[in-house]
OpenMM code with the backbone's topology and positions (N, CA, C; nanometers):
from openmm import Vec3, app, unit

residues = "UNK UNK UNK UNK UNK UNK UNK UNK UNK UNK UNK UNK UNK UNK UNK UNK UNK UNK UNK UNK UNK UNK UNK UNK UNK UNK UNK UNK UNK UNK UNK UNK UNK UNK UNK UNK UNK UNK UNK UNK UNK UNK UNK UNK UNK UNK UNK UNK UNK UNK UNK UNK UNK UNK UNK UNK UNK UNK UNK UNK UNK UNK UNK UNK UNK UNK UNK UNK UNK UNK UNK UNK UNK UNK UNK UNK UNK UNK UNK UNK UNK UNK UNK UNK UNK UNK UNK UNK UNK UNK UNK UNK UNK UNK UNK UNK UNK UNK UNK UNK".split()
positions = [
    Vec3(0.1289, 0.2736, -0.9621),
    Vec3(0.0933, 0.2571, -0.8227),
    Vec3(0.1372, 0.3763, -0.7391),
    Vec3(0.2318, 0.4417, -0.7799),
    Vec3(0.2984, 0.5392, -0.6570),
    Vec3(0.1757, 0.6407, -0.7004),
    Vec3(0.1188, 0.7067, -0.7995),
    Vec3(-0.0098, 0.8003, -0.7952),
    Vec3(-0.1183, 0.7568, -0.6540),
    Vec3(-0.1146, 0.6434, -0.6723),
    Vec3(-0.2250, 0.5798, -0.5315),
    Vec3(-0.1946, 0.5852, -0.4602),
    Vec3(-0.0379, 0.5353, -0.4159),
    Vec3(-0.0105, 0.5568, -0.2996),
    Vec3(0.0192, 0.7042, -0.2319),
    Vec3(0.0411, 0.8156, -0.3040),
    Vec3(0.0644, 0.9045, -0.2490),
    Vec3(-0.0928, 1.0182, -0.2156),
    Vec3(-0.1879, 0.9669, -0.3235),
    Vec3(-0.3230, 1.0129, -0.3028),
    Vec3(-0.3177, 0.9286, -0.1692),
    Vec3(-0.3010, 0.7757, -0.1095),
    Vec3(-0.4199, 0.7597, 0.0145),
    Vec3(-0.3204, 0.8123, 0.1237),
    Vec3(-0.1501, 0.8046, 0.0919),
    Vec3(-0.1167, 0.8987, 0.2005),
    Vec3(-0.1567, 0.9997, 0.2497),
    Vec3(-0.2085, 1.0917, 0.1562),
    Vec3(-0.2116, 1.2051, 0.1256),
    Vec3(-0.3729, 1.2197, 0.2248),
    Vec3(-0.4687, 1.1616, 0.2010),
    Vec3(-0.6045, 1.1920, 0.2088),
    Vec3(-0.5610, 1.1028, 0.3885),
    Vec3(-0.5158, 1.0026, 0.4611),
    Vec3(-0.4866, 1.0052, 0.5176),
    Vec3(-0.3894, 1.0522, 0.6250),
    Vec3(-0.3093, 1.1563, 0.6268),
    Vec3(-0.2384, 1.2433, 0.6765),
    Vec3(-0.2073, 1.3730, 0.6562),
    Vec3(-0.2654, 1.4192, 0.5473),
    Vec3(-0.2716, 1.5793, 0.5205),
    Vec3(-0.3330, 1.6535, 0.4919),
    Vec3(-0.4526, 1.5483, 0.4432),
    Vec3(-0.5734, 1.6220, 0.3591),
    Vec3(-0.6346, 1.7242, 0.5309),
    Vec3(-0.6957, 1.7898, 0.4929),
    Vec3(-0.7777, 1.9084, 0.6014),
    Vec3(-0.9073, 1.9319, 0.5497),
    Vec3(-1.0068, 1.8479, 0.6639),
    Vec3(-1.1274, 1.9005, 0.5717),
    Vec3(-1.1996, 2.0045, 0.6937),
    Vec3(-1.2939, 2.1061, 0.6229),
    Vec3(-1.3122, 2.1433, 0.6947),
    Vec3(-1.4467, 2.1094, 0.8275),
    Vec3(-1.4640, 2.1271, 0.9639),
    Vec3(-1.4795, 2.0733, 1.1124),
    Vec3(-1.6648, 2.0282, 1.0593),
    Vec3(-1.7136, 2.1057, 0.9662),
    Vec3(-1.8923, 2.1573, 0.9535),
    Vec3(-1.9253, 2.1114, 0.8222),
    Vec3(-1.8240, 2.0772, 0.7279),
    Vec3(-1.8416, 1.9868, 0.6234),
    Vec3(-1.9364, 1.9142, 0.5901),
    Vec3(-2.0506, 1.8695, 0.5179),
    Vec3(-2.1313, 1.7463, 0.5071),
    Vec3(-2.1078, 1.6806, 0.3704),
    Vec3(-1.9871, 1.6992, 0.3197),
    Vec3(-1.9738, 1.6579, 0.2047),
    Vec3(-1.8773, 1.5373, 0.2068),
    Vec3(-1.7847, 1.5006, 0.3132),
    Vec3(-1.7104, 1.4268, 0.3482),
    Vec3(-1.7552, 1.3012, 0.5072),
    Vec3(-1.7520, 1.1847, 0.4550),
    Vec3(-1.7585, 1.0815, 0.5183),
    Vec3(-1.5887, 1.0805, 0.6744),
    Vec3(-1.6660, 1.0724, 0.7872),
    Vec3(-1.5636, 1.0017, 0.8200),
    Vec3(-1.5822, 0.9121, 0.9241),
    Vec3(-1.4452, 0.9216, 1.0043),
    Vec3(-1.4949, 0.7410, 1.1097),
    Vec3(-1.4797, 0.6663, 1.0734),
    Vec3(-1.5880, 0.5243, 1.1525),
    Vec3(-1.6250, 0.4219, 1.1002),
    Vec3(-1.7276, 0.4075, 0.9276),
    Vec3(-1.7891, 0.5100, 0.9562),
    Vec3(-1.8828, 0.5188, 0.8524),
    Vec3(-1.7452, 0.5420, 0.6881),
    Vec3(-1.6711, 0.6191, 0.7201),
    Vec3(-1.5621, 0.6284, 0.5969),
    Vec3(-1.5089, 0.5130, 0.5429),
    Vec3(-1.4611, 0.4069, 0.6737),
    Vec3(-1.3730, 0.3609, 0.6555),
    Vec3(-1.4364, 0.2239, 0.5952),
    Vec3(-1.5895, 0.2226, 0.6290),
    Vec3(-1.6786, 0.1343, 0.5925),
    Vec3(-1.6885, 0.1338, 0.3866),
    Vec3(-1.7092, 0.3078, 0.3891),
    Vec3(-1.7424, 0.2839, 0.2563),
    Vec3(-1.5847, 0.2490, 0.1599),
    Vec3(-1.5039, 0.3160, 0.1852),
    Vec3(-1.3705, 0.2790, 0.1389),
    Vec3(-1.3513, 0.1184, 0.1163),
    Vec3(-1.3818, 0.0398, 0.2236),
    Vec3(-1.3642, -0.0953, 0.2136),
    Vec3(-1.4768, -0.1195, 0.1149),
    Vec3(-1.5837, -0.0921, 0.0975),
    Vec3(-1.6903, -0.1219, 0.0386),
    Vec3(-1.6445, -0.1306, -0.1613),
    Vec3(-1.5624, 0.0187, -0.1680),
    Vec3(-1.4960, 0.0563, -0.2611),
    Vec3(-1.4119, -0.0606, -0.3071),
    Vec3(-1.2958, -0.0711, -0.2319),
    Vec3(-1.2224, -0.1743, -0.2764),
    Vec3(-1.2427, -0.2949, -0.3197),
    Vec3(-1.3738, -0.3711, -0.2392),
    Vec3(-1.3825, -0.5048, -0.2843),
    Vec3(-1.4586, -0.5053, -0.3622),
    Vec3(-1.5417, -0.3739, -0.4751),
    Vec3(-1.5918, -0.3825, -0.5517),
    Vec3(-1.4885, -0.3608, -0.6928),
    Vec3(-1.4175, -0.3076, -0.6521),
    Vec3(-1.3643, -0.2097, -0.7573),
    Vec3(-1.1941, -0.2662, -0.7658),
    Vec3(-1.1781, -0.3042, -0.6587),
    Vec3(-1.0338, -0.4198, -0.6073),
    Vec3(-0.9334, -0.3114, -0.6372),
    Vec3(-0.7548, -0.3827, -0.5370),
    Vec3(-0.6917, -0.2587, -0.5620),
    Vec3(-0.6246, -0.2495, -0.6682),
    Vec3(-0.5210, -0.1181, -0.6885),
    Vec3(-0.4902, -0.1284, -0.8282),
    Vec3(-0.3609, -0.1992, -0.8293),
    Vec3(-0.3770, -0.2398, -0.9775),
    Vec3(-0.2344, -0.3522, -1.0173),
    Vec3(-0.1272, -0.3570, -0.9723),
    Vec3(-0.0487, -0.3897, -0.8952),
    Vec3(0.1066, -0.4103, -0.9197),
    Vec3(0.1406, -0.3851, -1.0010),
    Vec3(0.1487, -0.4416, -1.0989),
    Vec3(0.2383, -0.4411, -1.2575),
    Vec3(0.0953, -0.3682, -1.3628),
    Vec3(0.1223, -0.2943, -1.4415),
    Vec3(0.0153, -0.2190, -1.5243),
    Vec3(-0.0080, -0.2322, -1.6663),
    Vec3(0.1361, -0.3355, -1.6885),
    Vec3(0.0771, -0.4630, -1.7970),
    Vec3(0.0152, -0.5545, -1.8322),
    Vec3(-0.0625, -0.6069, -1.6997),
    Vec3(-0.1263, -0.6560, -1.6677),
    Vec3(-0.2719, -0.6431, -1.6704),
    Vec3(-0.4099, -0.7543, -1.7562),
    Vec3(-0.4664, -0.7263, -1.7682),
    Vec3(-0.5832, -0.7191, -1.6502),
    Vec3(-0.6917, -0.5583, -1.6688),
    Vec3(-0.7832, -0.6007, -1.5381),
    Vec3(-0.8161, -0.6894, -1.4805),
    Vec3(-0.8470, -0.7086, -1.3278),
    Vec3(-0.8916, -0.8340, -1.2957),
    Vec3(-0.8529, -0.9374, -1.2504),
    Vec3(-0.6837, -0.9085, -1.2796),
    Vec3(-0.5751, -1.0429, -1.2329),
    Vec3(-0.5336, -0.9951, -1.1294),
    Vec3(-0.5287, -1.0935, -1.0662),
    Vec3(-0.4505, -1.0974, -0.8727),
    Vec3(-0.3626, -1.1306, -0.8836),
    Vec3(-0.2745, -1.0207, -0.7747),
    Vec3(-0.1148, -1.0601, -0.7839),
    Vec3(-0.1210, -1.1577, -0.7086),
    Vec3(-0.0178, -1.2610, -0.7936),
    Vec3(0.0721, -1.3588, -0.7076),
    Vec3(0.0792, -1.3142, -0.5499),
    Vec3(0.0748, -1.3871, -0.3793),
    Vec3(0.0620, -1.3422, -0.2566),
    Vec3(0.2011, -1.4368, -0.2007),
    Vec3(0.3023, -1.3797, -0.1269),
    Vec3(0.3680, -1.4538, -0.0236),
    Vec3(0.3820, -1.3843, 0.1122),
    Vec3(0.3638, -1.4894, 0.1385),
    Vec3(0.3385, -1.4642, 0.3371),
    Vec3(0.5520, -1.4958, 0.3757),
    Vec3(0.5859, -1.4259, 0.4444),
    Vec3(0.6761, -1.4636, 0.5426),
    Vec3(0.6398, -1.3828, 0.6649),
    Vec3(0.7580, -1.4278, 0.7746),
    Vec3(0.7320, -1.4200, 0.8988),
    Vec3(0.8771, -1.3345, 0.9643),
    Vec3(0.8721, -1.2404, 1.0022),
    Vec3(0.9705, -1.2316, 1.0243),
    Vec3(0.9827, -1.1587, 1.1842),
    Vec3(1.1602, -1.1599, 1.2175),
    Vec3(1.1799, -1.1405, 1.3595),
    Vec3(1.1229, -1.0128, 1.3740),
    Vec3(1.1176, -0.9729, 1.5544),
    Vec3(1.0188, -0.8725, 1.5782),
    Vec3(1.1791, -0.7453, 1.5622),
    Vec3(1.2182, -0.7856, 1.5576),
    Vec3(1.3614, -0.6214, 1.5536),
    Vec3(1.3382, -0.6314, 1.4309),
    Vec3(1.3629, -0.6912, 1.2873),
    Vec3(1.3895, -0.6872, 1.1883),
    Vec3(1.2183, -0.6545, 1.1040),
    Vec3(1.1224, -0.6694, 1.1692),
    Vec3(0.9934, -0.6278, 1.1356),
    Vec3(0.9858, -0.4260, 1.2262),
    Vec3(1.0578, -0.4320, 1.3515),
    Vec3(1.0337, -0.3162, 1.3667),
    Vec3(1.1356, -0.1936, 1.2298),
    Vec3(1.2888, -0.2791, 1.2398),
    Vec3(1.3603, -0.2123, 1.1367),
    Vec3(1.2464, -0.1575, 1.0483),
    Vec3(1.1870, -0.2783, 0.9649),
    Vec3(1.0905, -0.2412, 0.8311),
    Vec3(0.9746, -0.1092, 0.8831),
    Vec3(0.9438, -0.1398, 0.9459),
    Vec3(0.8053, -0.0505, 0.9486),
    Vec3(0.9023, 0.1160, 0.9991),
    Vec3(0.9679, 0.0957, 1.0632),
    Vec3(1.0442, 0.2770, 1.0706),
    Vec3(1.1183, 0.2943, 0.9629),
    Vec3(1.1426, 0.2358, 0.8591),
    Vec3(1.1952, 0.2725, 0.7196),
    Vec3(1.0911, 0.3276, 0.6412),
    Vec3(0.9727, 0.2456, 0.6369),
    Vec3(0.8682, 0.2791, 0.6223),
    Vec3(0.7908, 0.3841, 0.6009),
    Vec3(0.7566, 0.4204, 0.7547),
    Vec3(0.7519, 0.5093, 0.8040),
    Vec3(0.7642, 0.6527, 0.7717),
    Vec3(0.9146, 0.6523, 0.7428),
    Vec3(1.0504, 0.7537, 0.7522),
    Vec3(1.0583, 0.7807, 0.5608),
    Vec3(1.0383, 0.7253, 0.5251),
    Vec3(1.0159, 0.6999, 0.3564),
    Vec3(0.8606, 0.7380, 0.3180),
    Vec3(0.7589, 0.7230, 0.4163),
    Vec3(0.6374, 0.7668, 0.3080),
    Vec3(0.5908, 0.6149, 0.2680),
    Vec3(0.6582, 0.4900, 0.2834),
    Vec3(0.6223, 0.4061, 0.1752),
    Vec3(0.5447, 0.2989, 0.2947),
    Vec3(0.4978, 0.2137, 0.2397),
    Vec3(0.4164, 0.0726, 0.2949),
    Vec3(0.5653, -0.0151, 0.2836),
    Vec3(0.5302, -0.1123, 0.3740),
    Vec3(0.6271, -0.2219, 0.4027),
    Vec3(0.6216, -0.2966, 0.2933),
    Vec3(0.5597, -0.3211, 0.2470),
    Vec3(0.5331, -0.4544, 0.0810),
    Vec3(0.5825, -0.3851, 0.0018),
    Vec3(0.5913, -0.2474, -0.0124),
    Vec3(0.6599, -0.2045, -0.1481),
    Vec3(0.8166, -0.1661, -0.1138),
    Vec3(0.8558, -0.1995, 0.0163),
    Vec3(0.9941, -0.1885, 0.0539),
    Vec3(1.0706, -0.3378, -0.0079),
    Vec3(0.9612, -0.4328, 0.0669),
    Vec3(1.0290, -0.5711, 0.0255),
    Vec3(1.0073, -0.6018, -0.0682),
    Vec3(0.9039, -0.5435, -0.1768),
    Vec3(0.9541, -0.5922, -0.3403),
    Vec3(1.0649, -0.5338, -0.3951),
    Vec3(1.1015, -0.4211, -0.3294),
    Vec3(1.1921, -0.3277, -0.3939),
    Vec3(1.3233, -0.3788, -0.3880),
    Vec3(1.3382, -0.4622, -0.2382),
    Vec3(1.4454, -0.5488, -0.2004),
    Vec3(1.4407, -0.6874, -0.2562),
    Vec3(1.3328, -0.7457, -0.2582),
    Vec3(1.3272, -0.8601, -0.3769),
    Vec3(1.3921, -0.8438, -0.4868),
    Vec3(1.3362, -0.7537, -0.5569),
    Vec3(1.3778, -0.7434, -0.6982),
    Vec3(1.5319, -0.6900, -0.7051),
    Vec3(1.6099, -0.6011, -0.6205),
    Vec3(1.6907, -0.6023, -0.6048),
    Vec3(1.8315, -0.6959, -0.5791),
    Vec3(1.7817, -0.8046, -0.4814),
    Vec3(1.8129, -0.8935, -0.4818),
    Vec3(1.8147, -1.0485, -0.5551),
    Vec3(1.7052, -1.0813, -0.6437),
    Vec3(1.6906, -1.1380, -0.7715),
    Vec3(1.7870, -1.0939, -0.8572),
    Vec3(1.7985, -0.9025, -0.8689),
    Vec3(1.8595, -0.9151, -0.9892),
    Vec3(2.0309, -0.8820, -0.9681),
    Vec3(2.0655, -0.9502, -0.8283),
    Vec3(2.1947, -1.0372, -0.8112),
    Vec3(2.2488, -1.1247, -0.7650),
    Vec3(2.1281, -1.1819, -0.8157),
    Vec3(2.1365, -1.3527, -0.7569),
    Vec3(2.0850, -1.4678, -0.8397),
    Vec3(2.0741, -1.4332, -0.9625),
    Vec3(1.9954, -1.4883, -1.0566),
    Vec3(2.0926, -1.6501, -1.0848),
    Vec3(2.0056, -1.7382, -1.1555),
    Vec3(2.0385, -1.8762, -1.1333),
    Vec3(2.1026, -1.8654, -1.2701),
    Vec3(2.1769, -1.9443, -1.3189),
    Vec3(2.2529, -1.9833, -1.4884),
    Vec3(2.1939, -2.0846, -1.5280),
] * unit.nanometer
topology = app.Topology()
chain = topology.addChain("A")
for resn in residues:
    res = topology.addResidue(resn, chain)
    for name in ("N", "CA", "C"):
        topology.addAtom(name, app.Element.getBySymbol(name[0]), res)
């Protein structure tokens, strides 16, 4: 996953195309086909043992607005998406807290 994530960082904040280009989509019209992309092609795995096609497991929480701003300027400040902060802290925390 981090190859992907640093390609759509990447094509979203650094890429430079050039102003006269007709080889590159953008806008609405980009952002159209990108989505178009994904729900054909779906995103890539979480886990990469995993065979094509399977959907990750989804949990929703809710959290306070300071402790949601904390997340997103870590975020931010890291390069990373908020979901891959809190698995990172999940799993971190699972693996010292585990049941006997």
């Amino acid at each position: 996953m981090k190859d992907y994530t640093d390609a759509a960082d990447w094509a979203e904040h650094e890429m430079r195309l050039d102003v006269h280009s007709t080889t590159a989509l953008r806008g609405d019209i980009a952002a159209a086909s990108g989505a178009d992309v994904l729900r054909r092609a779906g995103r890539p795995p979480l886990d990469r043992t995993v065979a094509s096609g399977h959907r990750s497991p989804q949990r929703t929480l809710r959290l306070p607005p300071a402790l949601d701003g904390q997340l997103a300027a870590v975020a931010r400040a890291e390069g990373r998406t908020p979901s891959d902060i809190m698995r990172a802290a999940l799993a971190e925390y699972l693996e010292h807290h585990t049941c006997a």
